[in-house]
Gaussian input, Z-matrix of N, CA and C with variables (Angstrom, degrees):
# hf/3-21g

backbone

0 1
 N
 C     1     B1
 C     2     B2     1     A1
 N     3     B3     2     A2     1     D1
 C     4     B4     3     A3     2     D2
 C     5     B5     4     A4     3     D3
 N     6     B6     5     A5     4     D4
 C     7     B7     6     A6     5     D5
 C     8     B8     7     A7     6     D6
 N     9     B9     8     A8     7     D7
 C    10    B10     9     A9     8     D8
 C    11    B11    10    A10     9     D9
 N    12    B12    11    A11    10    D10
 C    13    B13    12    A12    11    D11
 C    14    B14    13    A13    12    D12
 N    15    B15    14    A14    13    D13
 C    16    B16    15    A15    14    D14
 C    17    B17    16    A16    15    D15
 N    18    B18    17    A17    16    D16
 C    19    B19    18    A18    17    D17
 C    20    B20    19    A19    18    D18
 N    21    B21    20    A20    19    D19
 C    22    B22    21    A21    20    D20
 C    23    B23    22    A22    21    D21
 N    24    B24    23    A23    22    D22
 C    25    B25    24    A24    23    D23
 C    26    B26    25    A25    24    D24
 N    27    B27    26    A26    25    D25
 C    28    B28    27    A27    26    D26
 C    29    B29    28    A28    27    D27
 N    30    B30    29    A29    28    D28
 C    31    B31    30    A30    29    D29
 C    32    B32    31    A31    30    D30
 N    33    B33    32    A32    31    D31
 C    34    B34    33    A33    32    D32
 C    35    B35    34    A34    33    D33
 N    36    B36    35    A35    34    D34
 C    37    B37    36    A36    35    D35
 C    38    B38    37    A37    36    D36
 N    39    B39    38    A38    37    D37
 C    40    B40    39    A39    38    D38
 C    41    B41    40    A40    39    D39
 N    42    B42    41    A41    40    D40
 C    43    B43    42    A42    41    D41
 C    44    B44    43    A43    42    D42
 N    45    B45    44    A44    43    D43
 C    46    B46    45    A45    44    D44
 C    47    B47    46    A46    45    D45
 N    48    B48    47    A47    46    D46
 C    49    B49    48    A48    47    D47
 C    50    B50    49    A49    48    D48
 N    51    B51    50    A50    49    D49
 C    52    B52    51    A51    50    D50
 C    53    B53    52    A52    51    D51
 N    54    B54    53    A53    52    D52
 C    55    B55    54    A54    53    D53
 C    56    B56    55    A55    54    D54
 N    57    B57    56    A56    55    D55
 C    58    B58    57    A57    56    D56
 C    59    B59    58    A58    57    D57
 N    60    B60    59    A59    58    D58
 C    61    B61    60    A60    59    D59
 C    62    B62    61    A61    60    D60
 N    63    B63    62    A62    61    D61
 C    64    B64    63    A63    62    D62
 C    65    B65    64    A64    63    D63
 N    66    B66    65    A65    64    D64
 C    67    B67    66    A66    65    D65
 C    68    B68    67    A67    66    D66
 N    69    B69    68    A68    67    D67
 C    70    B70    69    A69    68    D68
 C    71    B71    70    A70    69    D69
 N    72    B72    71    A71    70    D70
 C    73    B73    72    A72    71    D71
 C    74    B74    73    A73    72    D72
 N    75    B75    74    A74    73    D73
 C    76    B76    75    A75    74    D74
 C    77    B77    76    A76    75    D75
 N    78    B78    77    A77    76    D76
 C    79    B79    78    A78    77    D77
 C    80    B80    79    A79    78    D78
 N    81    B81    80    A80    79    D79
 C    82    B82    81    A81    80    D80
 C    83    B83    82    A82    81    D81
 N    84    B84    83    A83    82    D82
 C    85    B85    84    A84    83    D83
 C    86    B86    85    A85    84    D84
 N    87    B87    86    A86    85    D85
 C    88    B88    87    A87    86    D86
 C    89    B89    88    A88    87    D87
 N    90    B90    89    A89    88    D88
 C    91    B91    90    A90    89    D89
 C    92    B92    91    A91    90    D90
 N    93    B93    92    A92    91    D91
 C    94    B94    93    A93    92    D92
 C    95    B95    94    A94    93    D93
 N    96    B96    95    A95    94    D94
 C    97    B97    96    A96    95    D95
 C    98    B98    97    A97    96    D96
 N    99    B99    98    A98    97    D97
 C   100   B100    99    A99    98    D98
 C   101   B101   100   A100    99    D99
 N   102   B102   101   A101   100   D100
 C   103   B103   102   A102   101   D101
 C   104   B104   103   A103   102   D102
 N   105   B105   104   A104   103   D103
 C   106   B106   105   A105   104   D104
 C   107   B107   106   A106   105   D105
 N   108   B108   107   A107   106   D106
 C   109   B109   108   A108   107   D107
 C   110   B110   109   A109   108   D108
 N   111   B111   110   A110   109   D109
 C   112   B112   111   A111   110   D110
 C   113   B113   112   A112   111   D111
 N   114   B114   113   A113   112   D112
 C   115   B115   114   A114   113   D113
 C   116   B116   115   A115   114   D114
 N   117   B117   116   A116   115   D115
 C   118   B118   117   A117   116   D116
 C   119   B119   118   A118   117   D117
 N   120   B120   119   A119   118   D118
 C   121   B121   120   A120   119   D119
 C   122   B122   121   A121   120   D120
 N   123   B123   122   A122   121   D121
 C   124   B124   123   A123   122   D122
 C   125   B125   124   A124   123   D123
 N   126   B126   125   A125   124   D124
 C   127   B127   126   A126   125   D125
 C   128   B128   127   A127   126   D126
 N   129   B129   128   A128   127   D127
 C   130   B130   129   A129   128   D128
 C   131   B131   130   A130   129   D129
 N   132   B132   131   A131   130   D130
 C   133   B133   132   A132   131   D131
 C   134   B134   133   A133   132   D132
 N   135   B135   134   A134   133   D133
 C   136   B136   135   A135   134   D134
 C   137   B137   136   A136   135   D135
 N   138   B138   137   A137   136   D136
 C   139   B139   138   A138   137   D137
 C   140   B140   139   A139   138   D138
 N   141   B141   140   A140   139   D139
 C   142   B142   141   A141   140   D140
 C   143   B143   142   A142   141   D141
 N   144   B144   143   A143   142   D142
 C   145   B145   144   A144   143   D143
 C   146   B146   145   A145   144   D144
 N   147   B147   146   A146   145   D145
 C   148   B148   147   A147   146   D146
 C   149   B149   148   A148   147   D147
 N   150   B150   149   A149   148   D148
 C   151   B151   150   A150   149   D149
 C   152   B152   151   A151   150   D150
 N   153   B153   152   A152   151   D151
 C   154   B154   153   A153   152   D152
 C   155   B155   154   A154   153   D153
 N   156   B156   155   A155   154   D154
 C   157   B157   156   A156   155   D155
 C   158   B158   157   A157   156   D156
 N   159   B159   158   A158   157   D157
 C   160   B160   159   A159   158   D158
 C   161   B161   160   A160   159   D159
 N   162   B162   161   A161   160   D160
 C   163   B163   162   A162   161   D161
 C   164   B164   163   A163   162   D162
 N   165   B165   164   A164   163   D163
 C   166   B166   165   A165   164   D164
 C   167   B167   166   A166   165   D165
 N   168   B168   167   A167   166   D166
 C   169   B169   168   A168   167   D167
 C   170   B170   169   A169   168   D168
 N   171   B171   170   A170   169   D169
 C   172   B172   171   A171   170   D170
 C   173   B173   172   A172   171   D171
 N   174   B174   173   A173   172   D172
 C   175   B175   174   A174   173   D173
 C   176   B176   175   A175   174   D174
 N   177   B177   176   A176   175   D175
 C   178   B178   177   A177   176   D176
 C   179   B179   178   A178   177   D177
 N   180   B180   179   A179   178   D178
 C   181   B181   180   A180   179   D179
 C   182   B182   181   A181   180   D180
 N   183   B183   182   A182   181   D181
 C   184   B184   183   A183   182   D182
 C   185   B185   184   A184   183   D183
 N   186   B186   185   A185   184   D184
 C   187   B187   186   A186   185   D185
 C   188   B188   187   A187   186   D186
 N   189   B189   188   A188   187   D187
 C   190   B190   189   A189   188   D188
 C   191   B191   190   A190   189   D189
 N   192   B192   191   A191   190   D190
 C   193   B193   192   A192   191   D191
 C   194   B194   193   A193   192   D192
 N   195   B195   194   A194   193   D193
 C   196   B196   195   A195   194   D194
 C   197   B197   196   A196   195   D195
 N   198   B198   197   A197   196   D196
 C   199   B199   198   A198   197   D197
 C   200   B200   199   A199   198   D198
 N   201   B201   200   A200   199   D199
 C   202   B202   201   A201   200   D200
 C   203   B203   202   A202   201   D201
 N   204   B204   203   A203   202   D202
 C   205   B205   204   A204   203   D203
 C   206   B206   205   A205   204   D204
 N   207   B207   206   A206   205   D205
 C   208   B208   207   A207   206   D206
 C   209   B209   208   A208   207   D207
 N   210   B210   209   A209   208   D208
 C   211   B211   210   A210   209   D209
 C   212   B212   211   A211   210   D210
 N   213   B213   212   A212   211   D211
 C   214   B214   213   A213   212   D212
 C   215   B215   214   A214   213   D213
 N   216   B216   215   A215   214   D214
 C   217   B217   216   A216   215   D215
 C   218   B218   217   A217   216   D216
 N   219   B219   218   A218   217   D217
 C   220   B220   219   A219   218   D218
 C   221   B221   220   A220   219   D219
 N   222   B222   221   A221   220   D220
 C   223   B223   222   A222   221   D221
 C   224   B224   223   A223   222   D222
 N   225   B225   224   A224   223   D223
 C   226   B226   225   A225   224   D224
 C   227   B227   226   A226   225   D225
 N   228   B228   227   A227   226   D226
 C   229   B229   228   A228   227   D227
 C   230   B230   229   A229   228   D228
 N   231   B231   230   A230   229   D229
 C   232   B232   231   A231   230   D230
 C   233   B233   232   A232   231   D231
 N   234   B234   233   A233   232   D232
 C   235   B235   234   A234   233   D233
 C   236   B236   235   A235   234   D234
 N   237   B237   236   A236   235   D235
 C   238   B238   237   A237   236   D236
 C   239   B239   238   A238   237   D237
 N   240   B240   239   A239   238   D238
 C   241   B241   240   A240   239   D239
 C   242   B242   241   A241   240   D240
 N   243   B243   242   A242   241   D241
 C   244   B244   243   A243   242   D242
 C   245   B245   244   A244   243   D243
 N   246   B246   245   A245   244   D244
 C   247   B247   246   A246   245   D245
 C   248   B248   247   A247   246   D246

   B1=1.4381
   B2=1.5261
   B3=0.7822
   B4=1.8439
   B5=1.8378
   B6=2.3105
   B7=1.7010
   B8=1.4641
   B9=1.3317
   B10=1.3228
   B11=1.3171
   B12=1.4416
   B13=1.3392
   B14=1.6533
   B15=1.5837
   B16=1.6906
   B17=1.4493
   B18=1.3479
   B19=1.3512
   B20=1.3721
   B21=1.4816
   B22=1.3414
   B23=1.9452
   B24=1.3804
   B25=1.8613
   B26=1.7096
   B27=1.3503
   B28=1.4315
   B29=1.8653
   B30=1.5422
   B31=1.2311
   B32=1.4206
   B33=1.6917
   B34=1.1469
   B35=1.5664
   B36=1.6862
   B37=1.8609
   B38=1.7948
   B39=1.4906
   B40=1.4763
   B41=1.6700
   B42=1.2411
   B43=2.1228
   B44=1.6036
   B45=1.3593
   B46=1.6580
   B47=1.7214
   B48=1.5994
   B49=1.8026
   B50=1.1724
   B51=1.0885
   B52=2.2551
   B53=1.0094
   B54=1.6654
   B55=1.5090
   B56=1.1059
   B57=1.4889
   B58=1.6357
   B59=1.3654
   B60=1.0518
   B61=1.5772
   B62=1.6024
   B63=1.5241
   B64=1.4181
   B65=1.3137
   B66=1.3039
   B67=1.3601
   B68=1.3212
   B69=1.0512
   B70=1.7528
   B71=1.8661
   B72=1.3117
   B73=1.7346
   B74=0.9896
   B75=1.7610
   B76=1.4374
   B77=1.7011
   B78=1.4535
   B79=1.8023
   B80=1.8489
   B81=1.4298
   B82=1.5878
   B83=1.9363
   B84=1.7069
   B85=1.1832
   B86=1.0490
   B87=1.5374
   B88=1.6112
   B89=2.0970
   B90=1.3508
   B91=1.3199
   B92=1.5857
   B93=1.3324
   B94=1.6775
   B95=1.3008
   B96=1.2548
   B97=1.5969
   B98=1.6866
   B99=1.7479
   B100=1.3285
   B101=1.7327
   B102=1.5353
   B103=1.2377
   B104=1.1450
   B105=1.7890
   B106=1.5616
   B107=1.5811
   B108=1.9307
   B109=0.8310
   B110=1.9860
   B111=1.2924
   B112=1.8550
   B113=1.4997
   B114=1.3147
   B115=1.8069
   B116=1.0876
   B117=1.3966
   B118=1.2359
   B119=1.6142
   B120=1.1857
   B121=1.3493
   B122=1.7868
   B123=1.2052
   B124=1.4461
   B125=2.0851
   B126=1.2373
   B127=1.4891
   B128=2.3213
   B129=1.0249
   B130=1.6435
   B131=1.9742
   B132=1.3139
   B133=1.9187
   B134=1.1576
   B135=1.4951
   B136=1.8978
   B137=1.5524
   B138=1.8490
   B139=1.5307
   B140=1.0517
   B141=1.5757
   B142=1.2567
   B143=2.2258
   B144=1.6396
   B145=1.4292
   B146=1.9245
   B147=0.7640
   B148=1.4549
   B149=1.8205
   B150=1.3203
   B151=1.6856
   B152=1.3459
   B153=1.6910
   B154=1.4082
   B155=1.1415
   B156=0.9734
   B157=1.4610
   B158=1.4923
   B159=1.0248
   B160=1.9522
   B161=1.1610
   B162=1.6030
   B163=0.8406
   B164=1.6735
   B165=0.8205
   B166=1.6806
   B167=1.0855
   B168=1.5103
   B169=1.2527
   B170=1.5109
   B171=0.7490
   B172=1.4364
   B173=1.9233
   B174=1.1515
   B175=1.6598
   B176=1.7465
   B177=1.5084
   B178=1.5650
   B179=1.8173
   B180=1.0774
   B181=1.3396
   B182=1.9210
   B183=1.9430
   B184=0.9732
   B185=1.6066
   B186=1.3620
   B187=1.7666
   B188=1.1327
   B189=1.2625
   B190=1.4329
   B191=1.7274
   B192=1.4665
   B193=1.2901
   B194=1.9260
   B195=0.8901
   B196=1.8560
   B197=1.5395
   B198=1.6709
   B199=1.3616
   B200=1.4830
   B201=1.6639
   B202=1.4615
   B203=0.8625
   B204=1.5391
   B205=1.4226
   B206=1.8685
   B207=1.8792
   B208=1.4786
   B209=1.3990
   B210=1.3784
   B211=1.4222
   B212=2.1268
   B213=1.4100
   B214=1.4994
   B215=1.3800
   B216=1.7426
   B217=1.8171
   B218=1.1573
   B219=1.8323
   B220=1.3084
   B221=1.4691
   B222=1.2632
   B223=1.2235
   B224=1.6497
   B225=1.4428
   B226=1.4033
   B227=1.0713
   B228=1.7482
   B229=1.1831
   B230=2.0233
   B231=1.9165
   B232=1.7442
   B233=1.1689
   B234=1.6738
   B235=1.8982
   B236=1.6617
   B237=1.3158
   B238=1.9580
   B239=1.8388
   B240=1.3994
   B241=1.5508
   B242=1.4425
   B243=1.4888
   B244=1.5259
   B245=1.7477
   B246=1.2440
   B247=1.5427
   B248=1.3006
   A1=111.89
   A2=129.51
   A3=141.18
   A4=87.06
   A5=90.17
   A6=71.97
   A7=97.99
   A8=112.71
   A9=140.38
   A10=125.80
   A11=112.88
   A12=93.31
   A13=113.57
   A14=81.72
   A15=93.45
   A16=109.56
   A17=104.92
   A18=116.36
   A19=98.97
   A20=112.77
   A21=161.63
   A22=100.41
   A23=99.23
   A24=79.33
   A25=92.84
   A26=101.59
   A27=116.45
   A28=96.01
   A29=106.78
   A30=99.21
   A31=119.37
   A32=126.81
   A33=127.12
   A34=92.78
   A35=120.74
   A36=103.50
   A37=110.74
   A38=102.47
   A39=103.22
   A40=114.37
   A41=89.89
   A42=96.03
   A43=104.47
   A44=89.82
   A45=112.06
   A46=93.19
   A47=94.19
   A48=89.42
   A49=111.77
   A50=111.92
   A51=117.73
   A52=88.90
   A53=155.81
   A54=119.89
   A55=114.97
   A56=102.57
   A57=103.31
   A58=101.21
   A59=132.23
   A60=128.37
   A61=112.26
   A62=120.56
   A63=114.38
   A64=99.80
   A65=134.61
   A66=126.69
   A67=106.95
   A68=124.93
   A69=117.09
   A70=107.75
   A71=102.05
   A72=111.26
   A73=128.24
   A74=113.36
   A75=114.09
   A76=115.98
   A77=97.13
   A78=83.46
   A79=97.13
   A80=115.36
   A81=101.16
   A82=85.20
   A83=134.73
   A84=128.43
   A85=132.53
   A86=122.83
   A87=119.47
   A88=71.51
   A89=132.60
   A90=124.14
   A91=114.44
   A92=106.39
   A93=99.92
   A94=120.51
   A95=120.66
   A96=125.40
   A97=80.39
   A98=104.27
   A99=124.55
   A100=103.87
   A101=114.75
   A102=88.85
   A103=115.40
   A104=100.89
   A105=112.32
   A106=112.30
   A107=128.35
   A108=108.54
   A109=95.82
   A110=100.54
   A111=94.05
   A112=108.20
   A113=104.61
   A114=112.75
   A115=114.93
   A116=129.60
   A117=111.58
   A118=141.74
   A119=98.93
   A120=99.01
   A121=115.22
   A122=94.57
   A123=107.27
   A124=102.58
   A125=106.22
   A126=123.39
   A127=100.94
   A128=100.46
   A129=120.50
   A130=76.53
   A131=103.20
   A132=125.92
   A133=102.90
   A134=104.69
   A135=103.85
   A136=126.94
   A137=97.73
   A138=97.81
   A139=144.95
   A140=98.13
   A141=131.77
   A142=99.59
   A143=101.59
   A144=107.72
   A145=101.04
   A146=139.02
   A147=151.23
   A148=104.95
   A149=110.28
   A150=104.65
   A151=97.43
   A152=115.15
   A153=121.09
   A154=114.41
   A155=144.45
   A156=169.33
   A157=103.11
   A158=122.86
   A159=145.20
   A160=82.73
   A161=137.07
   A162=134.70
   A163=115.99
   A164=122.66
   A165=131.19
   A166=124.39
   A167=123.00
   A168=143.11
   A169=106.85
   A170=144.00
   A171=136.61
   A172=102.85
   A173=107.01
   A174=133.13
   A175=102.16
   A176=95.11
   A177=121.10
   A178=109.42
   A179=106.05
   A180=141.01
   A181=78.49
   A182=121.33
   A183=111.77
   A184=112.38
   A185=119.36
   A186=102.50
   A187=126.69
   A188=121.40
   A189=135.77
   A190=92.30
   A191=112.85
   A192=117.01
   A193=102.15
   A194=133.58
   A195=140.89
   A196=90.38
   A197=99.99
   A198=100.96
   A199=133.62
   A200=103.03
   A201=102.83
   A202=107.98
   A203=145.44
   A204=130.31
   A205=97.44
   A206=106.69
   A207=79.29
   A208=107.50
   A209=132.51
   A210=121.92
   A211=87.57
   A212=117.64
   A213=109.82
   A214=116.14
   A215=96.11
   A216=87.99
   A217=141.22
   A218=111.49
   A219=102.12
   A220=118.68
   A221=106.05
   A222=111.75
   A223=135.88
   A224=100.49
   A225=121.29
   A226=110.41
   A227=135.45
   A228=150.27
   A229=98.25
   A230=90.42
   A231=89.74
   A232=121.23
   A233=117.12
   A234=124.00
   A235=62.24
   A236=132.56
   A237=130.60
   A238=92.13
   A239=115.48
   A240=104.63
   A241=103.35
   A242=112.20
   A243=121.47
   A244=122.59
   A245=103.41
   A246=119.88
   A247=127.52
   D1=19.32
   D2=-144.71
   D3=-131.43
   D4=111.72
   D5=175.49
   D6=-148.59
   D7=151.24
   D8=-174.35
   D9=-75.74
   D10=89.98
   D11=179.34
   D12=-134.17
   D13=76.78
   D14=167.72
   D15=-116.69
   D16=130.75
   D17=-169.06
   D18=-146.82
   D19=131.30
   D20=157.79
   D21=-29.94
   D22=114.60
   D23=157.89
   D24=-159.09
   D25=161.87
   D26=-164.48
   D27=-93.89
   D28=155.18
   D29=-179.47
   D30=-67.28
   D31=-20.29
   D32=-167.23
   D33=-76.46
   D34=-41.64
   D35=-172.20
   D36=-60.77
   D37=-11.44
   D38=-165.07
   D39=-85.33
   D40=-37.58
   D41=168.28
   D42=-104.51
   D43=153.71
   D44=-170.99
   D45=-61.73
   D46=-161.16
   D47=-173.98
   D48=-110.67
   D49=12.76
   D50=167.19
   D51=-109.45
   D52=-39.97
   D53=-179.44
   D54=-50.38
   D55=-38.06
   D56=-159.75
   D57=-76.72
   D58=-56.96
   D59=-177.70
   D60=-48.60
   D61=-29.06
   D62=173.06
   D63=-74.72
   D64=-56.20
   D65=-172.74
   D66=-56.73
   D67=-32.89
   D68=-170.86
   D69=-84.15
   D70=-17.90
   D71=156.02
   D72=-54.28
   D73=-60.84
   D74=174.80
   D75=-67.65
   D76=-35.29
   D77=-168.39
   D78=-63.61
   D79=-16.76
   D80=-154.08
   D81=-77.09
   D82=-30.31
   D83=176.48
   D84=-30.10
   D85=-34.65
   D86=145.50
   D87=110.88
   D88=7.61
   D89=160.87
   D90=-73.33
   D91=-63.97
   D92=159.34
   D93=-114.49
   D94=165.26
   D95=179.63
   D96=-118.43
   D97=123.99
   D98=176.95
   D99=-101.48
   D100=12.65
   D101=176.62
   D102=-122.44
   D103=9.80
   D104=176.22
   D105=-129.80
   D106=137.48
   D107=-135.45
   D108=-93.75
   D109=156.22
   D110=-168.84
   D111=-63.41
   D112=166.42
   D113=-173.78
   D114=-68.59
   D115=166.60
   D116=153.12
   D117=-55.42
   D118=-13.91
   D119=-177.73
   D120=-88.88
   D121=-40.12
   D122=161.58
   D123=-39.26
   D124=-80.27
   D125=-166.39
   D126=-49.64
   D127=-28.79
   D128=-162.79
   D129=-67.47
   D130=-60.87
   D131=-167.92
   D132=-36.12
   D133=-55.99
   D134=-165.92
   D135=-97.71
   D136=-11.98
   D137=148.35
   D138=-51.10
   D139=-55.01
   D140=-168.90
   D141=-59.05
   D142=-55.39
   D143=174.09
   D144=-58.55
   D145=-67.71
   D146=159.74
   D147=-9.90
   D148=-38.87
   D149=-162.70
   D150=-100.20
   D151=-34.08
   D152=164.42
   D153=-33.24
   D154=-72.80
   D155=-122.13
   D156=-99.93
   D157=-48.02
   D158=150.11
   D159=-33.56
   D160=-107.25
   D161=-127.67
   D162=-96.04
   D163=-1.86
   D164=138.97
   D165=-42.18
   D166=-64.69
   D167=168.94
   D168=-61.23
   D169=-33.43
   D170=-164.50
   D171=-110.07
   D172=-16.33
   D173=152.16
   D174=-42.57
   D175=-74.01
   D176=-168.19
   D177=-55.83
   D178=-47.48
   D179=-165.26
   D180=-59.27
   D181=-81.41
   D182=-152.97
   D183=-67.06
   D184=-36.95
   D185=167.37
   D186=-80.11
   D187=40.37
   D188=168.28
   D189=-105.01
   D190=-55.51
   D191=-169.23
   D192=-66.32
   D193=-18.61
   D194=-154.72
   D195=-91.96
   D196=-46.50
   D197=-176.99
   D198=-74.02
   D199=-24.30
   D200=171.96
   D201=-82.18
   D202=-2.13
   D203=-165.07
   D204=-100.95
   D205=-28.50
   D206=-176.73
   D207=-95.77
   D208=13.73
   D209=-176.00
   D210=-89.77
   D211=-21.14
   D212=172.33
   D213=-61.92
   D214=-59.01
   D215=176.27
   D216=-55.10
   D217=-12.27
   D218=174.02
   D219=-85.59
   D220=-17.25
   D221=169.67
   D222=-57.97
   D223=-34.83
   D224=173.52
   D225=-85.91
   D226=-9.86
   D227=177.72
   D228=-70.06
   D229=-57.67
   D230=-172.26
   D231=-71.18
   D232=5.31
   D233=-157.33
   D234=-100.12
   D235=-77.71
   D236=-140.30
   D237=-46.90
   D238=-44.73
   D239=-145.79
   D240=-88.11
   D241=-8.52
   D242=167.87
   D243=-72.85
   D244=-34.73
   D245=155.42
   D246=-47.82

């Protein structure tokens, strides 16, 4: 009862036939060569832009958070002194 179903497929059966012809456009642009794998320095390039972007955002993210907490405290500052 034990059944196998790993099966083999080429990337062209896997995308329709305009992906593939767009993809086989750009790689033919001479921007990337898709059949060789990029350098390291290349790969180092788009991490590096990739981790930027992480930590920008998550930059953004924490003085958003600094800021809601002190526009709260003053608030809870004017509720005590109204008491």
């Amino acid at each position: 009862m034990e059944e196998n179903f790993t099966t083999e497929y080429s990337a062209e059966a896997l995308m329709s036939e305009s992906v593939a012809s767009e993809t086989e456009a750009f790689a033919s642009s001479g921007e990337y060569n898709l059949d060789e794998p990029a350098s390291l320095g290349e790969a180092a390039g788009i991490m590096g832009k990739g981790m930027l972007g992480v930590f920008v955002v998550i930059g953004v993210i924490i003085l958003c958070v600094f800021a809601l907490n002190r526009a709260g405290k003053k608030d809870k500052k004017k509720e005590k002194e109204s008491k």
